[in-house]
C-alpha positions in Angstrom: 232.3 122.8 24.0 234.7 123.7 26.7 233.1 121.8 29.1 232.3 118.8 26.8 236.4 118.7 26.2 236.9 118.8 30.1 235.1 116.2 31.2 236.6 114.2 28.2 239.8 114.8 29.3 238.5 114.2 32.7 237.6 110.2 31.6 240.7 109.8 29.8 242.5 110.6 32.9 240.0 108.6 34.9 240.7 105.6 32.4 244.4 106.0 32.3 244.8 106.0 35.8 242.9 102.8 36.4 245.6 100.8 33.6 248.2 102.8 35.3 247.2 101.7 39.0 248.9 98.5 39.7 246.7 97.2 42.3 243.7 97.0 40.2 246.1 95.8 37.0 247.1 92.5 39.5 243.6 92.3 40.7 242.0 92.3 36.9 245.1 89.6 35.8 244.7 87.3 38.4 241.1 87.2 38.2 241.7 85.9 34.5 244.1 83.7 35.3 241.6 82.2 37.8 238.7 82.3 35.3 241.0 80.2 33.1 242.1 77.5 35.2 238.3 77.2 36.5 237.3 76.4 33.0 239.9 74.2 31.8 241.2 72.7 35.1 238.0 70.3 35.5 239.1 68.5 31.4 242.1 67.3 32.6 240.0 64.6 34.8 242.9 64.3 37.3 241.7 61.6 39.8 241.1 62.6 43.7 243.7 61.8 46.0 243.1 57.9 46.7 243.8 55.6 50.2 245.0 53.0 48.5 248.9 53.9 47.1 247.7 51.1 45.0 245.0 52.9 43.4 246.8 56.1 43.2 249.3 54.2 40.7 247.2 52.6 39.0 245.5 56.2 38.2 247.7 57.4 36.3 246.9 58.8 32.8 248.3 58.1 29.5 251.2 60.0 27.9 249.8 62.1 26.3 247.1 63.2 29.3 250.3 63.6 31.2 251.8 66.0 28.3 248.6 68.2 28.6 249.0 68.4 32.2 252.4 69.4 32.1 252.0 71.9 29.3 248.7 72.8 31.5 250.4 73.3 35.1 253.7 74.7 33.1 251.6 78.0 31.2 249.9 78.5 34.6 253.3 78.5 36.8 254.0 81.2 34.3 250.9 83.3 34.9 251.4 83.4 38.2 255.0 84.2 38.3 254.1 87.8 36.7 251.7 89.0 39.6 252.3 90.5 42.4 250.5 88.6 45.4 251.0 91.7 47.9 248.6 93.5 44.9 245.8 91.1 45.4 243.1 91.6 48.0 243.1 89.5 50.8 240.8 86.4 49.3 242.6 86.8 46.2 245.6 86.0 47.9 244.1 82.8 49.5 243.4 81.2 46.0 246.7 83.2 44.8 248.6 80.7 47.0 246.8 77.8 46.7 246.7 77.9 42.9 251.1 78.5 43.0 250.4 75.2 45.6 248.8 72.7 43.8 250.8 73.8 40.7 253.7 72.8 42.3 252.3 69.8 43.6 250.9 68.7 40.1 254.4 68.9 38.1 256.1 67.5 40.9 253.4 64.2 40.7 254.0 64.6 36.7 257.5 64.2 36.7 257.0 60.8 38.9 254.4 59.7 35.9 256.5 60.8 32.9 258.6 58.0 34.5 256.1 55.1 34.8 256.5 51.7 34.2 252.8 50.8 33.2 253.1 46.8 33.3 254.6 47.5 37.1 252.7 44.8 39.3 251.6 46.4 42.4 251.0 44.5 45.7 249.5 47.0 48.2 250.9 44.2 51.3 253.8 45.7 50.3 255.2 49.5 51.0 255.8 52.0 48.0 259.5 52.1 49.3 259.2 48.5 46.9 257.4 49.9 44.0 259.4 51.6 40.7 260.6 55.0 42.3 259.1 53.8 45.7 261.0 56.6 47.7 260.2 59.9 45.3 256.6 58.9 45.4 256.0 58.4 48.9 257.9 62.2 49.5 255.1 63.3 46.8 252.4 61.3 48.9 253.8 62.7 52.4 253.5 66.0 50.6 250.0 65.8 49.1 248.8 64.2 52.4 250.3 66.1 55.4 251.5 69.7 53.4 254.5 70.8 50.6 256.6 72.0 53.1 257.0 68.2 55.0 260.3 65.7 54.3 260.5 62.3 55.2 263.8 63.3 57.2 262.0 66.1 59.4 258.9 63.5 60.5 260.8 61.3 61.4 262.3 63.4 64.1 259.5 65.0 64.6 257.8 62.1 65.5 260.4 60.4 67.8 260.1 63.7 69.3 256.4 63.2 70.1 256.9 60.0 71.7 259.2 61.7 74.6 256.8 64.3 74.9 253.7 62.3 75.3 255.3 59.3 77.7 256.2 62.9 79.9 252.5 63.3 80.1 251.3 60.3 80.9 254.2 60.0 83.8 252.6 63.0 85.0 249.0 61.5 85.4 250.4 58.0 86.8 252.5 60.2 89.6 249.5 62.6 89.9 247.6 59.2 90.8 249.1 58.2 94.0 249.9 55.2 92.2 253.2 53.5 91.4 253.8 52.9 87.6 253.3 48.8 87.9 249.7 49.9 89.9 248.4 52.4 88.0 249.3 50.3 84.8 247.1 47.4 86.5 244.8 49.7 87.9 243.8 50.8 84.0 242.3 47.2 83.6 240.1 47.6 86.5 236.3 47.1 85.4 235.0 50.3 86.6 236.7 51.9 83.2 234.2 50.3 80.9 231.2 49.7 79.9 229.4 46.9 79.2 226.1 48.3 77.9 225.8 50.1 74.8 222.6 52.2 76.1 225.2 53.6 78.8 228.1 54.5 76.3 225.2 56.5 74.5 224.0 58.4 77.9 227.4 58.8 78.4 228.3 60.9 74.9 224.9 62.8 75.0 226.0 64.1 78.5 229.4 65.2 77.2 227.9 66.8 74.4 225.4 69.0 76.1 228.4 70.1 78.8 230.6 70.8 75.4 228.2 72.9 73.4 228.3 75.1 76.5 231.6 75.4 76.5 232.6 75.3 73.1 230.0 78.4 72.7 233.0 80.5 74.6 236.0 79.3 72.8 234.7 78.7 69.6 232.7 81.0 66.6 229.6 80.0 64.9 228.5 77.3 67.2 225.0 78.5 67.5 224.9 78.7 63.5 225.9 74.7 62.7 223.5 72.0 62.9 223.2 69.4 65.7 225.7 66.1 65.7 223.6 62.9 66.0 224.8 60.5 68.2 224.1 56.7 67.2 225.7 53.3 67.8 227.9 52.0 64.6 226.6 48.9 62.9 229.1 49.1 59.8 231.9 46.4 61.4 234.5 47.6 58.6 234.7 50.2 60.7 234.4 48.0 64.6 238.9 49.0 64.9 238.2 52.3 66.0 236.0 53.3 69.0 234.2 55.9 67.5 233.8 57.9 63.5 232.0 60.7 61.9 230.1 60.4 58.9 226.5 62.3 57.7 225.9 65.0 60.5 226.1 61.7 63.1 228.7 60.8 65.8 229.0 56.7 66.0 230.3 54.8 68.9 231.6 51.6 68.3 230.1 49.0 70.6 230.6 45.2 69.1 231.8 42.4 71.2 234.1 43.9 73.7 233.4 46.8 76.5 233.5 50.0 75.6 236.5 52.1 77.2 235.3 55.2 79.6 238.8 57.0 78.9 237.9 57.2 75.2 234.7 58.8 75.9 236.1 62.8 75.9 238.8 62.9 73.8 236.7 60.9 70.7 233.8 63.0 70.9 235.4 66.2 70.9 237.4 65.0 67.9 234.9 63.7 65.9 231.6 65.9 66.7 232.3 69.2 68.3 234.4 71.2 67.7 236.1 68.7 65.8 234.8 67.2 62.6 231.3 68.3 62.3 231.8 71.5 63.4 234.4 71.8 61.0 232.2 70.4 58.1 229.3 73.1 59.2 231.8 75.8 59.2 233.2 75.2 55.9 229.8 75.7 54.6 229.7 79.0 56.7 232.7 81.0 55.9 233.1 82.4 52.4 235.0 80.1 50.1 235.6 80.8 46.9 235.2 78.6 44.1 238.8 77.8 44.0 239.0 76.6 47.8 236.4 74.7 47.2 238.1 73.1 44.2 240.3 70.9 47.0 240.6 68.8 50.4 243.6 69.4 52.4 243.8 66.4 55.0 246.2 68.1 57.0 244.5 71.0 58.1 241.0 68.5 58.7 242.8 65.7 60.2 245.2 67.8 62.1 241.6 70.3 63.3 240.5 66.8 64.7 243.3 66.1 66.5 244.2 70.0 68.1 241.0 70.4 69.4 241.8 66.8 71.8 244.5 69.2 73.5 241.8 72.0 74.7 240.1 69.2 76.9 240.1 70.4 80.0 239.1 74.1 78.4 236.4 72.2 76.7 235.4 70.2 80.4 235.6 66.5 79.4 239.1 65.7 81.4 237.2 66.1 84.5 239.8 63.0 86.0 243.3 62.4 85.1 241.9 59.3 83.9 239.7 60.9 81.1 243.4 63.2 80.1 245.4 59.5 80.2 243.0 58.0 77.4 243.8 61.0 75.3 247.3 60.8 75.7 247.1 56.9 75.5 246.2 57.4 71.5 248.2 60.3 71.0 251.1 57.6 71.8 250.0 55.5 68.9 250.0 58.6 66.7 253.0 59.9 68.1 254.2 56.3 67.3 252.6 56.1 64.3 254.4 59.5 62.7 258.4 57.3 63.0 256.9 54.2 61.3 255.2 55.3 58.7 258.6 57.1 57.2 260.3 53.8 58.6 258.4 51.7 56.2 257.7 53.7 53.3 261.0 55.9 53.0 263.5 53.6 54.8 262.4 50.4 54.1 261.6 49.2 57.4 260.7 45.3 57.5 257.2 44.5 59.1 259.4 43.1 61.8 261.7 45.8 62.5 258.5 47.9 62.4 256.7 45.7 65.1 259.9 45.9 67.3 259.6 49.4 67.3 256.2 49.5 68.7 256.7 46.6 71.4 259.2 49.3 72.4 256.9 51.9 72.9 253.5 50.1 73.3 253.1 47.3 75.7 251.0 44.4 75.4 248.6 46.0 72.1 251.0 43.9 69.6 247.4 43.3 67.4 247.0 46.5 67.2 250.3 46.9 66.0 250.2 44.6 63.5 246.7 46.5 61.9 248.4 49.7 62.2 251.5 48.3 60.2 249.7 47.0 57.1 247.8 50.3 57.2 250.6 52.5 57.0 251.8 50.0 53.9 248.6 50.5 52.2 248.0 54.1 52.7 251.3 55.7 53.4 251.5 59.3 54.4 247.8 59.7 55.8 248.4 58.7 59.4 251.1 61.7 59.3 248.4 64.8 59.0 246.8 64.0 63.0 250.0 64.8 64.5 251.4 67.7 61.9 248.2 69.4 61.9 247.8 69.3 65.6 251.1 70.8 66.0 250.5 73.8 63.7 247.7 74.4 65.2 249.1 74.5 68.6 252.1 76.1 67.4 249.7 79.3 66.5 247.8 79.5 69.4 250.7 79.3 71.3 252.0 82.4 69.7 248.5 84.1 70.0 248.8 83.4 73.4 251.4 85.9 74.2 249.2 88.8 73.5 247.7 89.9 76.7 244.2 90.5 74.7 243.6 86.9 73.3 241.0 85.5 73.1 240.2 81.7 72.3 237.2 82.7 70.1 238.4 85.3 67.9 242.1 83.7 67.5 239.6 80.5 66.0 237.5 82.8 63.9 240.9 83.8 62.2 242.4 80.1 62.2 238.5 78.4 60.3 238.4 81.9 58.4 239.2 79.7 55.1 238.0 76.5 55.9 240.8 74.0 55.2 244.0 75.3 53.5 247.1 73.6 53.3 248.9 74.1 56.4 252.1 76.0 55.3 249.3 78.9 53.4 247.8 79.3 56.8 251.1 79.7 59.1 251.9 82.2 56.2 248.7 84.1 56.3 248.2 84.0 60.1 251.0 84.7 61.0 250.7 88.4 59.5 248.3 88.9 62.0 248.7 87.0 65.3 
């Protein structure tokens, strides 16, 4: 009987320790606050985040699917307020955050629809800066797009920024040429930069990509584990503006009616195949994602992935000229560009005219292109924003990893892909613990 009453008291201790021990009280509460939002979260039917602004608008729910939300996002704000994150384990933490995120996010959108005129007439040749609340919903779009953290104010310097720093760049190249500006300038037109076969612009990626793969294998984790990027000439002409796109496990060049560009070759393919895009698709299904991550997109860590990985070129071998660098930089211009008029437009109103001034200034004799990117940025504000913010995060990271006299390009990746895409703001957060 003595020792019947000894181990009882034994398990009572045992059990009062564990609802005593706050670690594995967070752990146990959060994990049925998650359970909750996984099984009601899908009813609310909220739609995906559209390219169209257009679309997005005309999306929007009725009243009382807006109450539900609210009351929906509101209980759950609540939830999370009363655990303690530094309790969690470390994955719990990831969907920890991104839960408090796209709460946030979701009764900042609800308080734009609680507002809505629904007999607005929407004309998507025109900017949101015109629609009903034009300005508060393109901050909400710049948010959802790029990351939470983002203001229309910031990009806007941040982007005329960019512009200086790129021009710098290519001045480098043009005096690393030999050349004076007017020359090199010409010199960029000369025939031997293009092609003029399609069979030779494909030669010409499958060499790259066999010299990358090598490469990549040093700087990069679980390249040996991710399938192989097709490479294949485009045919879709909805696509024939841009030189080259991912889509299905295959890398398409663009080849239509004009010659394809040599200087575009490098920069594209690392962007789009590997260790851009693809890899990045592979790796997503590689590293352990919970149900939550796997809930949501975040376009700023993908597009902004894309667009890092351009600036580890010569690392990666495909700037073997300062030609092939120049055609990187010549893009990153209209990015960089890109980043000032898309807040122009949408937050301050810019005319198309003011807008096209702007790029003249910046962007000689590419007016067309101009023009496209112009009525793009009207149509699907925010979006071209994520290339340049991502890439900067990114780099902002590694440049801080750098300063350890131990880094290493692979492992400091492993820990940057570790949870596929985040939202940019819950990675600098969680890296930055550790780096």
């Amino acid at each position: 009987m003595k020792n019947m009453f000894q181990y009882f008291m034994l398990f009572v201790f045992f059990i009062g320790s564990i609802n005593n021990n706050p670690s594995f009280s967070q752990s146990q509460q959060f994990n049925s606050v998650k359970k909750d939002f996984l099984k009601h979260y899908p009813s609310l039917r909220i739609p995906n985040l559209q390219i169209n602004y257009v679309n997005t608008l005309n999306s929007i729910k009725s009243k009382d699917s807006i109450a539900n939300q609210e009351l929906f996002f509101t209980k759950l704000k609540e939830k999370l307020k009363k655990i303690d994150e530094s309790k969690l384990a470390d994955n719990q933490k990831v969907d920890y955050n991104i839960l408090s995120y796209e709460t946030e996010l979701n009764l900042e959108r609800i308080e734009l629809e609680k507002q809505w005129n629904y007999n607005s007439k929407l004309d998507d040749s025109k900017s949101i800066f015109t629609v009903q609340g034009g300005k508060q919903w393109y901050t909400y779009l710049l948010k959802r797009w790029v990351d939470k953290e983002v203001s229309s104010e910031k990009l806007y310097k941040f982007g005329l920024a960019e512009i200086e720093k790129v021009k710098l760049h290519m001045k480098r190249l043009q005096e690393a040429s030999g050349l004076s500006k007017s020359d090199f300038n010409k010199y960029l037109s000369n025939d031997s930069f293009f092609f003029k076969n399609p069979d030779d612009v494909k030669i010409a990626f499958v060499a790259i990509k066999k010299k990358v793969v090598v490469k990549a294998n040093k700087m990069f984790p679980y390249i040996n584990d991710i399938s192989d990027v097709r490479i294949e000439r485009g045919v879709n002409t909805s696509l024939s503006q841009v030189p080259a796109y991912y889509n299905n496990s295959t890398f398409y060049f663009n080849f239509f009616d004009k010659p394809f560009n040599k200087r575009q070759l490098g920069w594209f393919y690392i962007h789009e195949a590997i260790p851009g895009h693809h890899y990045q698709f592979m790796v997503n299904n590689i590293v352990k994602r919970t149900e939550i991550q796997n809930l949501f997109w975040y376009p700023g860590f993908a597009e902004g992935w894309g667009a890092y990985v351009e600036y580890l070129g010569n690392e990666l071998g495909v700037y073997e000229t300062i030609y092939d660098e120049y055609g990187k930089w010549e893009w990153d211009l209209i990015r960089s560009v890109r980043v000032v008029l898309d807040v122009a437009i949408n937050y301050y109103g810019w005319s198309d005219q003011k807008a096209l001034g702007f790029w003249k200034q910046h962007i000689k004799d590419q007016d067309n292109i101009g023009v496209r990117e112009i009525n793009r940025m009207k149509r699907w504000p925010a979006q071209v924003i994520t290339y340049k913010y991502g890439a900067s995060l990114f780099l902002e990271l590694l440049e801080k990893a750098k300063r350890d006299k131990h880094f290493n390009f692979k492992k400091f990746h492993k820990e940057i892909i570790k949870n596929g895409d985040i939202p940019l703001s819950i990675l600098k957060t969680l890296t930055y613990k550790i780096i």
